[in-house]
ZAMIKE-467593 format. One record per residue: x, y, z of N, C-alpha, C in turn. Coordinates in pm, whole numbers, padded with zeros to 5 digits. Example, Ala and Ser with C-alpha at 12.3 -4.5 7.8 and 13.67 -1.06 7.14 Angstrom:
BEGIN
> 01319|-00569|00780|01230|-00450|00780|01320|-00330|00780
> 01285|-00225|00708|01367|-00106|00714|01290|00003|00787
END
This chain:
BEGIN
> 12845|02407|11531|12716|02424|11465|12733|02504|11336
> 12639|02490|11261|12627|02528|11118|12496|02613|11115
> 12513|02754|11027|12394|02784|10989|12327|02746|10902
> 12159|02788|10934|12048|02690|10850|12054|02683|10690
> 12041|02587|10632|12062|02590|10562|12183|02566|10444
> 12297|02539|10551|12434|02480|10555|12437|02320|10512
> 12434|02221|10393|12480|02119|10419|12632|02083|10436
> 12610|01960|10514|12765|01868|10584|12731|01791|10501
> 12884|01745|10459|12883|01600|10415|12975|01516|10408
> 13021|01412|10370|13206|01384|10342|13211|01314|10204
> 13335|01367|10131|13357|01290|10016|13460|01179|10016
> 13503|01116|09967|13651|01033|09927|13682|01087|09883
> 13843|01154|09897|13904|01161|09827|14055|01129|09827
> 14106|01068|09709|14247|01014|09776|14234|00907|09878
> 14099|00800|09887|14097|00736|09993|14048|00787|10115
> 14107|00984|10176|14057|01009|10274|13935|01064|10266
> 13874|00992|10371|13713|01094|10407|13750|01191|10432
> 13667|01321|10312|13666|01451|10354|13592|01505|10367
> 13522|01618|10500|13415|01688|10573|13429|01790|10470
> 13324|01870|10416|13277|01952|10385|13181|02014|10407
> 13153|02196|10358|12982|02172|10354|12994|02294|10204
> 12880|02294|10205|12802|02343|10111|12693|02443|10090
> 12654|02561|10069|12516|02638|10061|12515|02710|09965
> 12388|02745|09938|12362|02807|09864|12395|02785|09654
> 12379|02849|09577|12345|02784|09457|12362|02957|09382
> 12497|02903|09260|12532|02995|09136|12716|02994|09109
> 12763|03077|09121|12893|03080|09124|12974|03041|09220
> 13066|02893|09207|13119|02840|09289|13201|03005|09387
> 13213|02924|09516|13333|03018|09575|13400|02897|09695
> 13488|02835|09695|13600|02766|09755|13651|02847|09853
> 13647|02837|09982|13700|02883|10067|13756|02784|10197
> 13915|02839|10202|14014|02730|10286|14087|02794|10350
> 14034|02713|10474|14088|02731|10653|14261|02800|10618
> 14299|02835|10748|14430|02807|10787|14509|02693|10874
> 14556|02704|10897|14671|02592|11005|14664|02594|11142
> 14659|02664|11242|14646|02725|11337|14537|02584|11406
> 14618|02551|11545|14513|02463|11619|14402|02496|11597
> 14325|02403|11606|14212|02373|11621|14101|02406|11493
> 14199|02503|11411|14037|02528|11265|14042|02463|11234
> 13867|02464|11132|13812|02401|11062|13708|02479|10970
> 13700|02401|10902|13596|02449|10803|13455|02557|10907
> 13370|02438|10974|13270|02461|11040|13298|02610|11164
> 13413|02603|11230|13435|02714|11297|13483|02809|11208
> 13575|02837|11109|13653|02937|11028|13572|03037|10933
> 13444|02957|10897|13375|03037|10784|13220|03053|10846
> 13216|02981|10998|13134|03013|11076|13024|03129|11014
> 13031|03231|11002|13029|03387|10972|12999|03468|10818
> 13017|03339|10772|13081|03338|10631|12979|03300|10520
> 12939|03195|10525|12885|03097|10470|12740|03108|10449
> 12686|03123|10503|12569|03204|10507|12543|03309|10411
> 12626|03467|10439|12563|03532|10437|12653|03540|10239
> 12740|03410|10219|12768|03418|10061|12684|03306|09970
> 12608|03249|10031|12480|03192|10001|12356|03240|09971
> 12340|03358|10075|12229|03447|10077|12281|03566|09927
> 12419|03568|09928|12457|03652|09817|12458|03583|09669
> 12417|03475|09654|12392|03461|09516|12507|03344|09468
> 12589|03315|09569|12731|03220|09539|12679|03069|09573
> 12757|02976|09529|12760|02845|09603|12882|02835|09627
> 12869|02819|09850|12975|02861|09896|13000|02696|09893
> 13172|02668|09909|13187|02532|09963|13360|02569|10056
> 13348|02475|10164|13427|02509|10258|13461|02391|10309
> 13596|02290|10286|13606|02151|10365|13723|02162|10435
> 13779|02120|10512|13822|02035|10609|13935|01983|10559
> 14085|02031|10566|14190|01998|10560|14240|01800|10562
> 14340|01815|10511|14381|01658|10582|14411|01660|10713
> 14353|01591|10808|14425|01658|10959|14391|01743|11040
> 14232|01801|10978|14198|01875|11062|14008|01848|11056
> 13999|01920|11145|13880|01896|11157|13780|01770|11185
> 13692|01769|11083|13649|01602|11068|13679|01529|10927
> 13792|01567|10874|13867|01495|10746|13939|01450|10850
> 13937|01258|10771|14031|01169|10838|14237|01222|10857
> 14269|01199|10925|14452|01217|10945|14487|01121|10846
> 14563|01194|10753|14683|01144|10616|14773|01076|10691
> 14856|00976|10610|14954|00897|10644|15096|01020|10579
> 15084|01166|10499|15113|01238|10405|15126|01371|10528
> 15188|01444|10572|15142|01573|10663|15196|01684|10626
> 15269|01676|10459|15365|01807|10395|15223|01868|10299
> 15272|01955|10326|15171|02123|10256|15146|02063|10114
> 15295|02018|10064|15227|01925|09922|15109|01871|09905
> 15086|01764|10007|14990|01680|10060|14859|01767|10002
> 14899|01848|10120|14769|01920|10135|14727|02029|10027
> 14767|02067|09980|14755|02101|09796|14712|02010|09693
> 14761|01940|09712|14710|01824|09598|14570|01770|09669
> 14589|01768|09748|14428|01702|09808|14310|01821|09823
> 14338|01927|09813|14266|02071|09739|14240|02059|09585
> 14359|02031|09537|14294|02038|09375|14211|01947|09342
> 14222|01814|09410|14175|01685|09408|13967|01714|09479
> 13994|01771|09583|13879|01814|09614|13770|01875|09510
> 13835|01967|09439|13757|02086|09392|13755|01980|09248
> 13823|01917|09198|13787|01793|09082|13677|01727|09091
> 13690|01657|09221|13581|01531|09249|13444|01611|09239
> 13444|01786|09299|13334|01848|09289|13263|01832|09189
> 13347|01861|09083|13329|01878|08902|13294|02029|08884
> 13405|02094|08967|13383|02217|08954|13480|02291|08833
> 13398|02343|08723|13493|02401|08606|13550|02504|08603
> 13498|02618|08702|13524|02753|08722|13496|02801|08831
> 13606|02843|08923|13563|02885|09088|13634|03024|09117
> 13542|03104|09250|13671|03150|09283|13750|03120|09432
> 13805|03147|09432|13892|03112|09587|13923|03184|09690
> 13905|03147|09774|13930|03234|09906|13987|03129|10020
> 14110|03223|10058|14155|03132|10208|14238|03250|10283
> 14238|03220|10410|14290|03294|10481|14419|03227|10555
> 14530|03289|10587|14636|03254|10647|14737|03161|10559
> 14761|03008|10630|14773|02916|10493|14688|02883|10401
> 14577|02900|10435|14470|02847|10345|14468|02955|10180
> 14553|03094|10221|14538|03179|10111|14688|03130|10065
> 14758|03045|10115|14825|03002|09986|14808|02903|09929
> 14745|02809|09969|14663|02676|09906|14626|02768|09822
> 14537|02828|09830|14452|02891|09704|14522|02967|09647
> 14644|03071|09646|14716|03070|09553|14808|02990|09477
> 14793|02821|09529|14890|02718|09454|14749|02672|09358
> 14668|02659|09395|14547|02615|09323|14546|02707|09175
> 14537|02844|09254|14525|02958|09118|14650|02947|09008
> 14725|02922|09088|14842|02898|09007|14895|02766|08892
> 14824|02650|08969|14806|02535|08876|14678|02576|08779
> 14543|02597|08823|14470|02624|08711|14467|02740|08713
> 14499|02854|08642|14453|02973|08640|14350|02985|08532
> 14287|02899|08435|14234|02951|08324|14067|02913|08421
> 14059|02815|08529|13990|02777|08624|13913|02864|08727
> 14044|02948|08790|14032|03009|08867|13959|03183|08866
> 13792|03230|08877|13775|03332|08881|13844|03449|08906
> 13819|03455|09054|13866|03587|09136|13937|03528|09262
> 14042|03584|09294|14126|03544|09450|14139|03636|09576
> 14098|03595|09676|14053|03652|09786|14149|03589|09890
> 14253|03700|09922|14381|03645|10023|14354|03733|10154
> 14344|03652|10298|14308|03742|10392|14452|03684|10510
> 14547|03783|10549|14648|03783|10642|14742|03641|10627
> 14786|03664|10510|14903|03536|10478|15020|03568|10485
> 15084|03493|10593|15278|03542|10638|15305|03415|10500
> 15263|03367|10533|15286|03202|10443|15309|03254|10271
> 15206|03311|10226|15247|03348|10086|15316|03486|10069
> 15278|03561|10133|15348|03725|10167|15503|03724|10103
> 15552|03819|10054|15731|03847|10050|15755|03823|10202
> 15889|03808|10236|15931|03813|10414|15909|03945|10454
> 15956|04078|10394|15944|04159|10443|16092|04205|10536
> 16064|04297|10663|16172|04341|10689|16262|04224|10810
> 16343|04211|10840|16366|04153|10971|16258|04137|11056
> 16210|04297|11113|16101|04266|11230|15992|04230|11188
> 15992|04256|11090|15826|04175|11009|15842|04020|11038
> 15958|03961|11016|15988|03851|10988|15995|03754|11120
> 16047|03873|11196|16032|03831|11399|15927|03842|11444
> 15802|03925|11414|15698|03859|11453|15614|03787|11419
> 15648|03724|11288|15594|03594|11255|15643|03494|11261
> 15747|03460|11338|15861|03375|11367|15827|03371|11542
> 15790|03445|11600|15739|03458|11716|15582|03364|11745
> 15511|03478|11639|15400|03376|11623|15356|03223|11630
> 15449|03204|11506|15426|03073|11479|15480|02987|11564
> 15611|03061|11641|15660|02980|11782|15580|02946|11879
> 15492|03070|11882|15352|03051|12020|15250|02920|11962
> 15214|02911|11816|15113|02813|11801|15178|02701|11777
> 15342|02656|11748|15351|02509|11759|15364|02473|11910
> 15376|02529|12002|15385|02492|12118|15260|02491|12198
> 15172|02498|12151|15052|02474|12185|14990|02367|12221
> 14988|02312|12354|14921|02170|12375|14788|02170|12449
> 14679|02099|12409|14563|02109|12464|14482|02124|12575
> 14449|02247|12584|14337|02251|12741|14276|02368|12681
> 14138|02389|12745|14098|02456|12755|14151|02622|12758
> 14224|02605|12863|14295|02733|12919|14394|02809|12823
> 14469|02696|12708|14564|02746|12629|14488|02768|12504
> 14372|02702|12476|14295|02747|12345|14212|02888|12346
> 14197|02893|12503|14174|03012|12545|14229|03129|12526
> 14365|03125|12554|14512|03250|12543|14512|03246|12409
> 14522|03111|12303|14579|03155|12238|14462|03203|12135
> 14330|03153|12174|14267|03230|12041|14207|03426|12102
> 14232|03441|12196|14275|03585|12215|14331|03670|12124
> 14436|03592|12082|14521|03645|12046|14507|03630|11863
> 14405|03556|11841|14309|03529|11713|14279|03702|11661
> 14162|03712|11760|14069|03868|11745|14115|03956|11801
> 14061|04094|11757|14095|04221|11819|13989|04205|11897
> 13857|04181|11884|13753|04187|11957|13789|04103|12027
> 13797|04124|12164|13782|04020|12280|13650|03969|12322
> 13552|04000|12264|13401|03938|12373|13351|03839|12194
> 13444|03801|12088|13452|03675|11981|13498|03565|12081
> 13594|03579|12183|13680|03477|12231|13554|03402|12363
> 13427|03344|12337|13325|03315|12398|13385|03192|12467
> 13337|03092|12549|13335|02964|12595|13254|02909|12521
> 13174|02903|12353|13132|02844|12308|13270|02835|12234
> 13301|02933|12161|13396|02913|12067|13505|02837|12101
> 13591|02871|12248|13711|02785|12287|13680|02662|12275
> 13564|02633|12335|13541|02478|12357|13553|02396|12190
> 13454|02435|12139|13475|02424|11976|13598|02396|11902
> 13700|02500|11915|13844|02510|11910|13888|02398|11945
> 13882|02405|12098|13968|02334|12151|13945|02161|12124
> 13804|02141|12105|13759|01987|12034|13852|01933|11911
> 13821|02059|11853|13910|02023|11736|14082|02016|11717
> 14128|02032|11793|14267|02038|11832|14341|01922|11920
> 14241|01807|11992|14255|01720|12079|14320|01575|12048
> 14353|01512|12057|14353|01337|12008|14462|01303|11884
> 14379|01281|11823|14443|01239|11661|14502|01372|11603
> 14419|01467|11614|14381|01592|11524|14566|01651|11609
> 14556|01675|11748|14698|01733|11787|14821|01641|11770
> 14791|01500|11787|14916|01437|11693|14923|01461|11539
> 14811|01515|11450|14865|01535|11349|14929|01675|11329
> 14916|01756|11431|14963|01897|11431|15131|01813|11478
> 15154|01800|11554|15240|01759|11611|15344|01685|11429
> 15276|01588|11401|15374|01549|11238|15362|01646|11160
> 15262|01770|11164|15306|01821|11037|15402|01939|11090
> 15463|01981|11190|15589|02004|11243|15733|01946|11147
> 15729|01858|11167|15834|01764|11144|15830|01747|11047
> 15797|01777|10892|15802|01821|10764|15848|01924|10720
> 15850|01931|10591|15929|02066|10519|15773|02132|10527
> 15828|02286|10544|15664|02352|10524|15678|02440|10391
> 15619|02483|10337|15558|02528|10262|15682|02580|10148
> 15724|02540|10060|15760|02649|09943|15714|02745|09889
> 15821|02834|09879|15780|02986|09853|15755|02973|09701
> 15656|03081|09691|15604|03090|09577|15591|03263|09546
> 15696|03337|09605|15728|03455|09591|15768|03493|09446
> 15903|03415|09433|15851|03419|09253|15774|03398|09160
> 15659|03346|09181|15563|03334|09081|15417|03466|09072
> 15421|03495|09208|15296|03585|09204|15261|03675|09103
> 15409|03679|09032|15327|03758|08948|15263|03719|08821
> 15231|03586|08819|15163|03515|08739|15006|03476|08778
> 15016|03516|08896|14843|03541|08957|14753|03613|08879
> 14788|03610|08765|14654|03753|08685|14539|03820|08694
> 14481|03662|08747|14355|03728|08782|14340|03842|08885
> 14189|03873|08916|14162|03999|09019|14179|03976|09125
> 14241|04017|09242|14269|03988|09381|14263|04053|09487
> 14178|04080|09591|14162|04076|09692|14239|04068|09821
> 14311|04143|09839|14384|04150|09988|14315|04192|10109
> 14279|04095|10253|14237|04200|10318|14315|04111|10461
> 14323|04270|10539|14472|04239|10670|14402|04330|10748
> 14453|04302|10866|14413|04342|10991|14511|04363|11031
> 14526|04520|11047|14622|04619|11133|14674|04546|11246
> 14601|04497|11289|14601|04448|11490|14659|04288|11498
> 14700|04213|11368|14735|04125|11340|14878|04140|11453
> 14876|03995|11538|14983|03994|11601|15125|03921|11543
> 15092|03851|11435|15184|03758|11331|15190|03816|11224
> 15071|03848|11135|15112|03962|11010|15134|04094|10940
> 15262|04126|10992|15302|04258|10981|15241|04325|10854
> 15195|04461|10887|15119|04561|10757|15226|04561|10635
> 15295|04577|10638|15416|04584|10518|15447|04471|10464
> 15390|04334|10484|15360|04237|10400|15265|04230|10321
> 15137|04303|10398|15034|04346|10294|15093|04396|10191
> 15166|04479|10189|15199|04560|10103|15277|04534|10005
> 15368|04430|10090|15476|04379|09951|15358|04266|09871
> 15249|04184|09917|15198|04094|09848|15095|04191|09722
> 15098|04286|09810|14980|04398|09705|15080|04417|09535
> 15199|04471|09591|15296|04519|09496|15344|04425|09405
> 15322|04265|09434|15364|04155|09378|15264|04099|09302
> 15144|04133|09308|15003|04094|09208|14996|04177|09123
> 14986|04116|09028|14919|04221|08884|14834|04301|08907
> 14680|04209|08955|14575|04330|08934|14467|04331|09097
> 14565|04347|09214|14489|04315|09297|14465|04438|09399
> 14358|04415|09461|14350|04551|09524|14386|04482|09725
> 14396|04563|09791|14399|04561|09925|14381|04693|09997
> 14294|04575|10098|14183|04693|10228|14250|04647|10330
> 14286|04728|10402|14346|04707|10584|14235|04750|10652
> 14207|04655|10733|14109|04696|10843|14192|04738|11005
> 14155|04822|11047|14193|04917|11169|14089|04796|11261
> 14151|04816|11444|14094|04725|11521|14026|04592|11457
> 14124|04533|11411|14147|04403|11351|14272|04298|11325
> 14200|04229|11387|14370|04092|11396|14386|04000|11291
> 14422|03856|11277|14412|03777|11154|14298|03713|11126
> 14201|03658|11214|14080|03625|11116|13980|03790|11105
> 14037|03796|10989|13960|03918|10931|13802|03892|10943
> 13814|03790|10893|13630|03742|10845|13558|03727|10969
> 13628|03730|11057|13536|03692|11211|13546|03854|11301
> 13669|03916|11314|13672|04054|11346|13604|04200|11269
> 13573|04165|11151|13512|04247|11098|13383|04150|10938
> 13332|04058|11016|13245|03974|10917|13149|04039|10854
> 13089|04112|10917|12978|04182|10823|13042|04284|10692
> 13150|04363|10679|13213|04441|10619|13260|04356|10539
> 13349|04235|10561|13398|04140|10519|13296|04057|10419
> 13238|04012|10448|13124|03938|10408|13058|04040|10253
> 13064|04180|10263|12987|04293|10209|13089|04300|10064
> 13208|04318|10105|13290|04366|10041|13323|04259|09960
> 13328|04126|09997|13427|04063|09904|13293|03998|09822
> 13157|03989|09829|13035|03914|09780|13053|04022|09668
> 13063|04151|09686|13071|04296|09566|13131|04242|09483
> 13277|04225|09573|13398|04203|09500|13358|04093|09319
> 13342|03959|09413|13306|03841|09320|13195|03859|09207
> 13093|03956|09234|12982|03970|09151|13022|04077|09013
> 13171|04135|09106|13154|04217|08966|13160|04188|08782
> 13078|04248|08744|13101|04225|08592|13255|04220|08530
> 13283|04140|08500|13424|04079|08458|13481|04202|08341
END
């Protein structure tokens, strides 16, 4: 479900039908999922969307290749899925945005910022191992751990259960509305395409370039993160020109759902400020 006032819709693009939605009306803000079974647009920004609508933005939030209710690519490399981001935010006819994604989705949006930067407002990165420096060994083992627990992930109830536990610090987020939700989205087509995009090259580093990110940036991490070690915050902080970063205490990787109202407060500030 969507809050009021939320439109759904799907575009073409590249041939594939893509789910989106839409609210609210003024300064674009682009915001993109992560990887992790079962997200989507509609569950990820759940929290979100709303209350940056009510703030004066026009939020827009779609649906990966492969996930959600965007049709499965014949394509399942991160390339793919980058180019069908820039391609998205084109077909919009959007001239000037800013961006926000969390996990992989905050490096989509730093490949985005990085192809257009004269495009790109303000950048809002929340708990990315994916764009982050590696960091130390053990930094590096528990995101190597991590990501071991979510490709092995096969569908039931019971395992969308464990594993989105392990999502929030807050345990009473992890509802039987939400698993079920999750777990819909993770089933059929959607877990054979998790399953191919395995079996691709993943993501190129883009460690050398960050520091061509210029614009203003936004870091925000969650202490309680079981995959993204604090000292990646730190090296991604040290690797941006002009970006600031907030660690939130009793908080895991979806920042925006463990601490949404703060979240929601801070980064709407963030975007409004006078340039």
């Amino acid at each position: 479900m969507v809050a009021d006032g939320i439109e759904q819709a799907f575009i073409d693009i590249d041939g594939l039908q893509t789910f989106y939605l839409k609210g609210g009306d003024g300064d674009p803000v682009v915001m993109i999922h992560g990887g992790s079974p079962g997200t989507c647009s509609t569950l990820n920004w759940k929290h979100n969307m709303g209350p940056f609508a009510e703030a004066g933005f026009a939020a827009y939030a779609f649906d990966q290749p492969g996930f959600g209710r965007t049709a499965v690519p014949a394509d399942h490399s991160m390339e793919y899925r980058v180019s069908h981001a820039l391609a998205f935010i084109e077909a919009l006819g959007l001239k000037r945005f800013h961006l926000m994604g969390n996990s992989m989705g905050a490096y989509i949006a730093a490949r985005i910022a990085l192809a257009h930067p004269d495009k790109t407002g303000r950048l809002v990165l929340i708990s990315s191992t994916t764009l982050a420096p590696k960091g130390s060994p053990a930094a590096q083992a528990l995101a190597d751990k991590h990501n071991t627990e979510l490709r092995g992930y096969e569908p039931s109830l019971e395992n969308m259960r464990q594993m989105s536990a392990g999502t929030f610090f807050n345990s009473e987020l992890v509802t039987e509305e939400f698993v079920r939700e999750r777990y819909e989205m993770s089933k059929g087509p959607l877990y054979d395409a998790m399953v191919a995009r395995q079996k691709v090259a993943g993501a190129r580093s883009v460690v050398g370039d960050l520091d061509k990110l210029t614009m203003e940036t936004l870091i925000l991490w969650g202490a309680d993160d079981r995959g993204a070690a604090l000292e990646r915050a730190v090296l991604l902080f040290e690797a941006l020109p002009k970006a600031e970063l907030h660690v939130f205490s009793r908080c895991a990787h979806w920042v925006h759902w463990d601490q949404a109202a703060r979240v929601n407060k801070m980064v709407t500030d963030f975007l409004a400020r006078p340039e």
